[in-house]
Every structure is written in structure tokens, then in C-alpha cells.
TORPA-4810 file (N, C-alpha, C, O; in nm, 3 decimals):
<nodes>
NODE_1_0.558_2.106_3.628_0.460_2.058_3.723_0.434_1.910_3.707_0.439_1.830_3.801_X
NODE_2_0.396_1.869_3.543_0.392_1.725_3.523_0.509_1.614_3.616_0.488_1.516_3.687_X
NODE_3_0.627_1.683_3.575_0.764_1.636_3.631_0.760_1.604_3.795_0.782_1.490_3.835_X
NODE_4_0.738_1.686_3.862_0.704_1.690_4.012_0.627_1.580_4.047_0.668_1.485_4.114_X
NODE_5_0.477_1.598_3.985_0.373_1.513_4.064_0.418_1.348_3.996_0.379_1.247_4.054_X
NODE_6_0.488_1.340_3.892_0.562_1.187_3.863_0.627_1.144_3.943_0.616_1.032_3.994_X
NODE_7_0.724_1.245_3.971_0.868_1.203_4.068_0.788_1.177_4.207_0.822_1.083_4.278_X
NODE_8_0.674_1.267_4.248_0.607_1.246_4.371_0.508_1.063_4.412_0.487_1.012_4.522_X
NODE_9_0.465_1.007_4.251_0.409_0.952_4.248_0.509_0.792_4.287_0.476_0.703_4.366_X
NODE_10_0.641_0.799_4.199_0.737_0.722_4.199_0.748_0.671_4.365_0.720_0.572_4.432_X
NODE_11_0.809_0.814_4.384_0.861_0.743_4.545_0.773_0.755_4.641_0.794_0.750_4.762_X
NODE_12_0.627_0.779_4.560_0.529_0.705_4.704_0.522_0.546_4.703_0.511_0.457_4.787_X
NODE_13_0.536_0.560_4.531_0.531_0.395_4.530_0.630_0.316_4.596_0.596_0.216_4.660_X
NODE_14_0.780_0.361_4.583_0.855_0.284_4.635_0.834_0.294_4.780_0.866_0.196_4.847_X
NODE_15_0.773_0.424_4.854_0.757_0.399_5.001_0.671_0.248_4.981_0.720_0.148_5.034_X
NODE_16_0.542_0.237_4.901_0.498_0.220_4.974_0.515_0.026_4.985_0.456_-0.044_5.068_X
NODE_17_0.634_-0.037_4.853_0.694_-0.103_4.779_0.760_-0.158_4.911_0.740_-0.271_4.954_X
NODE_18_0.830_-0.074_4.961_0.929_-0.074_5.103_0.829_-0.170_5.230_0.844_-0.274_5.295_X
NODE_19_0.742_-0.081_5.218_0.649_-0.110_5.379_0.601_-0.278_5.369_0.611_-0.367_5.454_X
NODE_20_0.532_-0.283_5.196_0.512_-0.428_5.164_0.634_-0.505_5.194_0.581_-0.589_5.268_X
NODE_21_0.704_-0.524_5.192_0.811_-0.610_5.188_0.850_-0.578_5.382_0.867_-0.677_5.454_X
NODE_22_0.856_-0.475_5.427_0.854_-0.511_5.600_0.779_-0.582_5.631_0.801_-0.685_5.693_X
NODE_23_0.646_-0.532_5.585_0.563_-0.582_5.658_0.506_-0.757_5.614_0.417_-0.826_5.663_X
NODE_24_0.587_-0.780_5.519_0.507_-0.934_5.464_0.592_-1.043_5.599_0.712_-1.059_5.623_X
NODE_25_0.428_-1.121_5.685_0.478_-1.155_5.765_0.602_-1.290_5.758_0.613_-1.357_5.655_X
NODE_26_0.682_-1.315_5.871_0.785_-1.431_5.838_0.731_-1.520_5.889_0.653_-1.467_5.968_X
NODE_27_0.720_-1.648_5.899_0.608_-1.752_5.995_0.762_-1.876_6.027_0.753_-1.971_6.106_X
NODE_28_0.916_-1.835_5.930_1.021_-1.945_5.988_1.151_-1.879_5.968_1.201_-1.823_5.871_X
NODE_29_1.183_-1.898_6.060_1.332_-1.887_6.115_1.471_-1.852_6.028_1.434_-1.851_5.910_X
NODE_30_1.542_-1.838_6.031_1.646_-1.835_5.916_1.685_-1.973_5.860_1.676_-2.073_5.930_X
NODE_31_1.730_-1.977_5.729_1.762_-2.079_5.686_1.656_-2.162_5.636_1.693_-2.255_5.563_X
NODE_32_1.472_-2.145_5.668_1.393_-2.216_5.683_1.328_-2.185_5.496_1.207_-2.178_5.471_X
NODE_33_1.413_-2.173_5.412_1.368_-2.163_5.297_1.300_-2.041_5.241_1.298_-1.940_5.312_X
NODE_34_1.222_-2.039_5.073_1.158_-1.927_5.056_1.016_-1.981_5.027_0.979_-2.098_5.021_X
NODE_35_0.966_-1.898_5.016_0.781_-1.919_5.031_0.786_-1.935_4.855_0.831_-1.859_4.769_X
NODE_36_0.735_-2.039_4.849_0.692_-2.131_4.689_0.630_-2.019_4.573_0.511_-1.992_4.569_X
NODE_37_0.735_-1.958_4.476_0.715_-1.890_4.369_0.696_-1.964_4.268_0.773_-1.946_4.174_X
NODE_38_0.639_-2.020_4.260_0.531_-2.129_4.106_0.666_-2.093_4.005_0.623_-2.017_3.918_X
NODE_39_0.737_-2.106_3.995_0.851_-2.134_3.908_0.930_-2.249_3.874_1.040_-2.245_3.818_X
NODE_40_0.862_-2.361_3.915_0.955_-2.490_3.885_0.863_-2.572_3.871_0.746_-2.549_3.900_X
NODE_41_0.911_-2.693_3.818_0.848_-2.808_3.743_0.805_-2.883_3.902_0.897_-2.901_3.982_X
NODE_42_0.686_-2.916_3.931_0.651_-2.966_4.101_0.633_-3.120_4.026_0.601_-3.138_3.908_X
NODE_43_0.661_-3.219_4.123_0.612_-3.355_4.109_0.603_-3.380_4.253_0.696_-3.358_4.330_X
NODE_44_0.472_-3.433_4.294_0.400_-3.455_4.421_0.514_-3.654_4.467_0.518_-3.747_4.387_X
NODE_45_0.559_-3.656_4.559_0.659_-3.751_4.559_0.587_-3.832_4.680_0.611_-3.952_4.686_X
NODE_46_0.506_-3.779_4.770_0.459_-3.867_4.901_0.359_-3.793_4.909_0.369_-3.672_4.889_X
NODE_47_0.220_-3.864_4.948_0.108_-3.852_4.973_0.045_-3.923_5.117_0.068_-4.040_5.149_X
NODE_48_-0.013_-3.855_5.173_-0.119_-3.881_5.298_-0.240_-3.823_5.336_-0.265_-3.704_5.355_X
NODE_49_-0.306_-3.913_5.345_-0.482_-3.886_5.384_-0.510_-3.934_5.560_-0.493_-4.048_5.604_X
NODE_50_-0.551_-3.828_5.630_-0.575_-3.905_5.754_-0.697_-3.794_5.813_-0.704_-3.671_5.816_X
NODE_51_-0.805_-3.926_5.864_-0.926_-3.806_5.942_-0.853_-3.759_6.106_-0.756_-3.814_6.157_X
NODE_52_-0.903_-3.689_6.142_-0.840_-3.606_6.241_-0.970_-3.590_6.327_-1.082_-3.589_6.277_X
NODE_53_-0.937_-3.574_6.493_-1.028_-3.509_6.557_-1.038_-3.370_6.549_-0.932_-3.313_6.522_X
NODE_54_-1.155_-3.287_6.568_-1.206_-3.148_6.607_-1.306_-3.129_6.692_-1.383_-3.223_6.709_X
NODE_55_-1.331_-2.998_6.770_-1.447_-3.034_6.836_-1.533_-2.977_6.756_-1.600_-2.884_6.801_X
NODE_56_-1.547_-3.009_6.651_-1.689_-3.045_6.561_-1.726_-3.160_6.517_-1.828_-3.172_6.449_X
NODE_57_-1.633_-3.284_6.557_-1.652_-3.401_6.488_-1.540_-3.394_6.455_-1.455_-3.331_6.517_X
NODE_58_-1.507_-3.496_6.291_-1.372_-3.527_6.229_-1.357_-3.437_6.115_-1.450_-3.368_6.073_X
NODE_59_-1.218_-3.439_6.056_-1.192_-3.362_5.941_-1.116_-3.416_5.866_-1.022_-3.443_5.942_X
NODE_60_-1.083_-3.460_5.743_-0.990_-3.516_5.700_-0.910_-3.431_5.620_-0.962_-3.334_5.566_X
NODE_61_-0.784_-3.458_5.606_-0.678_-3.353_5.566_-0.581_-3.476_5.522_-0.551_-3.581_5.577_X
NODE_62_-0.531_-3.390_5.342_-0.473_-3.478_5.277_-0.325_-3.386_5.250_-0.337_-3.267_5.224_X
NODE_63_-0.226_-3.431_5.256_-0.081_-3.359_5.241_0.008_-3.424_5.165_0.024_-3.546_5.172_X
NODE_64_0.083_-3.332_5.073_0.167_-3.391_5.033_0.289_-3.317_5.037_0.309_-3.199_5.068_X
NODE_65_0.396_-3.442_4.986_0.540_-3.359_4.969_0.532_-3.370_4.816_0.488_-3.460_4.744_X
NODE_66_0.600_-3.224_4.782_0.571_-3.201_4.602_0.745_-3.130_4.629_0.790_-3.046_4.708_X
NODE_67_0.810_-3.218_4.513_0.973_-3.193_4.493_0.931_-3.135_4.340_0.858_-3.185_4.254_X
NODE_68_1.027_-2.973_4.341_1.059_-2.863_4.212_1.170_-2.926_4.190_1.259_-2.939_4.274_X
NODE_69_1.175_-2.979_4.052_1.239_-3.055_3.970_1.337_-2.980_3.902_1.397_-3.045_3.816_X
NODE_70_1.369_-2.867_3.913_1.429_-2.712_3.837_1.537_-2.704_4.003_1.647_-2.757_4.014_X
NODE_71_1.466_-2.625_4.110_1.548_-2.570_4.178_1.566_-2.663_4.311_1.606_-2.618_4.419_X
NODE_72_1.530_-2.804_4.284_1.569_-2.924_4.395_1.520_-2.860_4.499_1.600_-2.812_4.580_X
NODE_73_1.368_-2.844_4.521_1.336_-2.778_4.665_1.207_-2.891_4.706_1.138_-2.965_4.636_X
NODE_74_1.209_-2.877_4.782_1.054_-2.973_4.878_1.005_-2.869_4.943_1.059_-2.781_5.009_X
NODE_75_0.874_-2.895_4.909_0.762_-2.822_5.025_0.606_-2.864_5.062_0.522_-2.865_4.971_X
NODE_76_0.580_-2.888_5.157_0.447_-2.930_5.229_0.340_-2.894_5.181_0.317_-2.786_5.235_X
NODE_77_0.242_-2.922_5.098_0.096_-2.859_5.058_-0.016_-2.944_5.121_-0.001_-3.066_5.134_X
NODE_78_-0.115_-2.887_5.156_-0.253_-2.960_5.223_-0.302_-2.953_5.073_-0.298_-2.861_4.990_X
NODE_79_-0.342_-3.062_5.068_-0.411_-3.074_4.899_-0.535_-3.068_4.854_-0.581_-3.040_4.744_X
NODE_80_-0.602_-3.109_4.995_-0.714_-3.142_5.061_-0.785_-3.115_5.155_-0.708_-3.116_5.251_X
NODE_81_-0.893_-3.089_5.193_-0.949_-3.013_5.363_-0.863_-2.898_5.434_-0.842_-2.879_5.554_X
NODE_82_-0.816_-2.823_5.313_-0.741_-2.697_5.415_-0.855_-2.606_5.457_-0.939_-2.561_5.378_X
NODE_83_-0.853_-2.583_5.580_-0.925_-2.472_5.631_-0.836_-2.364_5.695_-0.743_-2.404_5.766_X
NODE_84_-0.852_-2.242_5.678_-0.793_-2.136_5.728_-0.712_-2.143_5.911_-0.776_-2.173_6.011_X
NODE_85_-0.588_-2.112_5.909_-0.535_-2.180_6.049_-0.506_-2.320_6.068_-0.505_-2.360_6.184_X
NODE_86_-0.480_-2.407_5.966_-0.441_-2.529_5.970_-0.272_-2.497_5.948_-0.219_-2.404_5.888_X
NODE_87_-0.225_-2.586_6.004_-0.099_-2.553_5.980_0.004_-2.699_5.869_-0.021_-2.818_5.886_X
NODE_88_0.075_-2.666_5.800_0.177_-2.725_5.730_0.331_-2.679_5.767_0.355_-2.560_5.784_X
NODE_89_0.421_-2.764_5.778_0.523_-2.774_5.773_0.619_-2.867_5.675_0.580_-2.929_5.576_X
NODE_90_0.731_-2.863_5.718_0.857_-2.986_5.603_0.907_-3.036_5.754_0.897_-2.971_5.858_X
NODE_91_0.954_-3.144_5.740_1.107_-3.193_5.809_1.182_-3.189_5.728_1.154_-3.146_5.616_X
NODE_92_1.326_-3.242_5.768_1.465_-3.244_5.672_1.560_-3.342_5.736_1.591_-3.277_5.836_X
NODE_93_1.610_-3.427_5.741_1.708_-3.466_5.791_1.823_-3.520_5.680_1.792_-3.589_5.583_X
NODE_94_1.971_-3.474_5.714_2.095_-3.519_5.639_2.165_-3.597_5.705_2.283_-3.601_5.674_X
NODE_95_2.115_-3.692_5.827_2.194_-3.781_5.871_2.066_-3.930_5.886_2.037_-3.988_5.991_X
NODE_96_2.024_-3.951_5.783_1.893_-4.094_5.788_1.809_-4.085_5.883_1.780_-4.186_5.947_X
NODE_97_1.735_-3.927_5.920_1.653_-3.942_5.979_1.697_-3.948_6.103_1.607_-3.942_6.187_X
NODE_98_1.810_-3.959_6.146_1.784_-3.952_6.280_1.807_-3.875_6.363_1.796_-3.911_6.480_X
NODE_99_1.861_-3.689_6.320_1.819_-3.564_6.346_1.750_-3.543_6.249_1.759_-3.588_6.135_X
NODE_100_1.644_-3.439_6.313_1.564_-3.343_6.189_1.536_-3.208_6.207_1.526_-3.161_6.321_X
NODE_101_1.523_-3.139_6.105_1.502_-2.972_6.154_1.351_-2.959_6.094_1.306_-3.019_5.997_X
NODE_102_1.283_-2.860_6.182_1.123_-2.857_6.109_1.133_-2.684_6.069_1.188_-2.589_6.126_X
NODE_103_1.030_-2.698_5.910_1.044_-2.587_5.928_0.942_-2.572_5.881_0.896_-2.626_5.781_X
NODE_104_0.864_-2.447_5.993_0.702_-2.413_5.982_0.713_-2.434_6.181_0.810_-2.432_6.257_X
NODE_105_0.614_-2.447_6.198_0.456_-2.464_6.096_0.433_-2.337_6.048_0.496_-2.240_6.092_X
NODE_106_0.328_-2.327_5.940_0.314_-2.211_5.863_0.150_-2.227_5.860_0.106_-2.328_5.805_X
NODE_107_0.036_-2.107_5.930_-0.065_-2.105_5.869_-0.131_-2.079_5.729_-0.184_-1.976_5.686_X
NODE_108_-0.112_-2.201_5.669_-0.125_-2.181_5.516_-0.166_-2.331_5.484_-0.160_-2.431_5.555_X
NODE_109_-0.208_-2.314_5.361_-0.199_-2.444_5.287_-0.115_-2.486_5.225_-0.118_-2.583_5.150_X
NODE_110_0.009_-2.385_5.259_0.172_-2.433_5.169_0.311_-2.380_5.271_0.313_-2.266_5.318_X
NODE_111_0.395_-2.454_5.288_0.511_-2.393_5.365_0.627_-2.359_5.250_0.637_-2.402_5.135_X
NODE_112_0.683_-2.298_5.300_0.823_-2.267_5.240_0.876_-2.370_5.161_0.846_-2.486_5.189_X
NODE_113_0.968_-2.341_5.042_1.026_-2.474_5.010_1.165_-2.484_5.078_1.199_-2.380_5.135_X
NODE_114_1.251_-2.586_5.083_1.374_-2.586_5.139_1.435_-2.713_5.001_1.401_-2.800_4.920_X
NODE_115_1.548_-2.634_5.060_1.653_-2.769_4.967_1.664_-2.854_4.993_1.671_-2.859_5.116_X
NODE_116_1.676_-2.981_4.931_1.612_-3.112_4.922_1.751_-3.199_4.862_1.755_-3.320_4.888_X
NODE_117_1.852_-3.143_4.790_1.955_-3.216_4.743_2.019_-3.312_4.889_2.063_-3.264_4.994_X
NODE_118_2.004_-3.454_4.853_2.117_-3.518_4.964_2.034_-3.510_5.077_2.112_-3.505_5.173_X
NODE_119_1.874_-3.503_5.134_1.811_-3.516_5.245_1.732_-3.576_5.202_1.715_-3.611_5.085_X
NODE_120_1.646_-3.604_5.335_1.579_-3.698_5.335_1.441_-3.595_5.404_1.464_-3.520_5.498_X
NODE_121_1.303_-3.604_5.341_1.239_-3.511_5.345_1.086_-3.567_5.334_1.042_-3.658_5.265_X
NODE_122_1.022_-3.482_5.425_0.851_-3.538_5.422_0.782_-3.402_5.463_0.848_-3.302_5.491_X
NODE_123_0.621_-3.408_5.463_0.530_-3.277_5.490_0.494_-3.343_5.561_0.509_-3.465_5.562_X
NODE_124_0.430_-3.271_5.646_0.346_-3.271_5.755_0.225_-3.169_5.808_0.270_-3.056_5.827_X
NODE_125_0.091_-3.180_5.835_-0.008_-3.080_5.825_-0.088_-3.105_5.976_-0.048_-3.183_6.063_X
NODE_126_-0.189_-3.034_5.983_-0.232_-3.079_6.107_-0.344_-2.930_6.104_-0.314_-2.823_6.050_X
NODE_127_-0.509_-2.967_6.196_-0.560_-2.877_6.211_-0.484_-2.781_6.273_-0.364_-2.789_6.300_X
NODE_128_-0.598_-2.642_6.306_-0.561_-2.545_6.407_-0.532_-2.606_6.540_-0.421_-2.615_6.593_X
NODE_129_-0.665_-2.651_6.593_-0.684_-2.675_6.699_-0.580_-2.835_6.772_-0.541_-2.862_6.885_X
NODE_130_-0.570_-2.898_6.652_-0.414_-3.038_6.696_-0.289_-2.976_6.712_-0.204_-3.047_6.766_X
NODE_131_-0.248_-2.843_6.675_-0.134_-2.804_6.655_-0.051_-2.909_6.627_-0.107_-3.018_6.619_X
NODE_132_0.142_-2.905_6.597_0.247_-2.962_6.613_0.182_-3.128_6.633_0.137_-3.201_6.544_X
NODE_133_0.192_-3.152_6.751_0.210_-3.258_6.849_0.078_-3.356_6.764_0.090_-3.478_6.757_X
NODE_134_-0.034_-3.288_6.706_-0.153_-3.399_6.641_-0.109_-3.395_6.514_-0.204_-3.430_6.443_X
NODE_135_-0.025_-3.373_6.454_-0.026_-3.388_6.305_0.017_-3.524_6.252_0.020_-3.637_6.299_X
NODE_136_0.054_-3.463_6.123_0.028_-3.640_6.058_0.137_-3.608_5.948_0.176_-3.499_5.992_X
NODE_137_0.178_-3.620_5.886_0.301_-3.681_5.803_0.309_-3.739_5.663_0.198_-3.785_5.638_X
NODE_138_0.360_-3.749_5.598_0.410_-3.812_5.464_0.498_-3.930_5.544_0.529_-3.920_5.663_X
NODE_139_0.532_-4.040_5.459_0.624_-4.099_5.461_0.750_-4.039_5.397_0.740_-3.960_5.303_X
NODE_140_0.896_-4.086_5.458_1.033_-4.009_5.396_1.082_-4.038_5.275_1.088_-4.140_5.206_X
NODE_141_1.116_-3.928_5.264_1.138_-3.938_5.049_1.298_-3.925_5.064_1.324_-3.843_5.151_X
NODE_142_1.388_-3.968_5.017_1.526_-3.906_4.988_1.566_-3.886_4.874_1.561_-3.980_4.794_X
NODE_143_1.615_-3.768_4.836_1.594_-3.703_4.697_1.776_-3.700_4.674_1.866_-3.633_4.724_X
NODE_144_1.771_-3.797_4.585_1.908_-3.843_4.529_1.960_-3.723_4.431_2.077_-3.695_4.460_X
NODE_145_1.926_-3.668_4.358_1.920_-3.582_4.286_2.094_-3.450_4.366_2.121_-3.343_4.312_X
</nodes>
């Protein structure tokens, strides 16, 4: 009987192990990196502070690009004034900036990291309500590495 209600207990877990992992939402595209597992050495490489409009008045929101020194990845953090529904993203470009791929936006105070070897790379954040088009930026880092 012990035996049963174990084996029963097991593969509820793995159901329910399964459903977590469907259901954990995706917020970018393929290719758009993995969501930042605190496993690597971070050094914050570009920094920006800028007040922003809202219709409450202003907000200021500070972002940076922080390069993992272990697995050569970049990713966007609001460091500063994150409020819930603000969005962060990365750019990337491997030709000097002058294509770029975005990846996000992500409602969070952190986007995905992406690989960073041989690009040229910045964050970018922005309220809810500025979406995309009001945000604000890092200056471009190129990570020689």
C-alpha cells in the first residue's frame, strides 16, 4: 500500500512538474536567449538614468546592460524605478550597429540574456504606458571577448 500511494505521489509530481514548465509564460521569440539563472559572474558595463513622462507626472527609470563574465551573455535590468508592467529589453547588432535584432520587451525588471561574443549590445527599458517607441537606452557596448 505504502508502495502505491509513493508511486502515486511521484507522478503527480511530475504531472504537475510538466504543466509548470508549459505553462511558464514565453514573452520572446526563438533564438531570443534564456531568462537570467544567477549563475555567472555579472559586471554592469553601461548605465542610464532618464525621467520619463506618465500620466501621473514623471518617473525616473535607471537601466543597465550587465555582461556574465562565465557564459558571455548580456541582459537588460531596470536597476531603478521598476514598477510592475514596465518593460525591458536588449538590442544586438553583428554588423556596427547598423542592423539590430530586439529582444523583449519583457514585463519584468530583467530580460533574457543573449550572447554577446563579437556584438555590439545595449538595454533598453521604458514605462508601461511609453511602450517600445518611449524608451530609453544604454549607450553600445561591444564585447570583444
Amino acid at each position: 500500500m505504502k508502495r502505491g500511494r509513493l508511486l502515486g505521489i511521484v507522478m503527480a509530481g511530475g504531472v504537475a512538474a510538466t504543466v509548470l514548465v508549459i505553462a511558464t509564460p514565453t514573452h520572446a521569440g526563438p533564438g531570443c536567449g534564456t531568462p537570467f539563472n544567477g549563475f555567472d559572474i555579472s559586471a554592469e558595463v553601461r548605465e542610464t538614468t532618464r525621467t520619463l513622462p506618465t500620466s501621473q507626472g514623471t518617473r525616473t527609470l535607471s537601466v543597465q546592460l550587465v555582461n556574465g563574465r562565465v557564459f558571455d551573455e548580456s541582459r537588460a535590468v531596470i536597476a531603478d524605478g521598476y514598477r510592475p508592467g514596465d518593460l525591458v529589453w536588449i538590442e544586438r547588432s553583428y554588423d556596427e550597429k547598423q542592423t539590430r535584432t530586439r529582444c523583449g520587451p519583457f514585463s519584468a525588471s530583467s530580460s533574457n540574456e543573449q550572447d554577446n561574443i563579437g556584438a555590439w549590445m545595449r538595454a533598453c527599458a521604458s514605462t508601461k504606458e511609453g511602450g517600445v517607441a518611449g524608451g530609453v537606452c544604454t549607450r553600445w557596448y561591444f564585447d570583444h571577448d
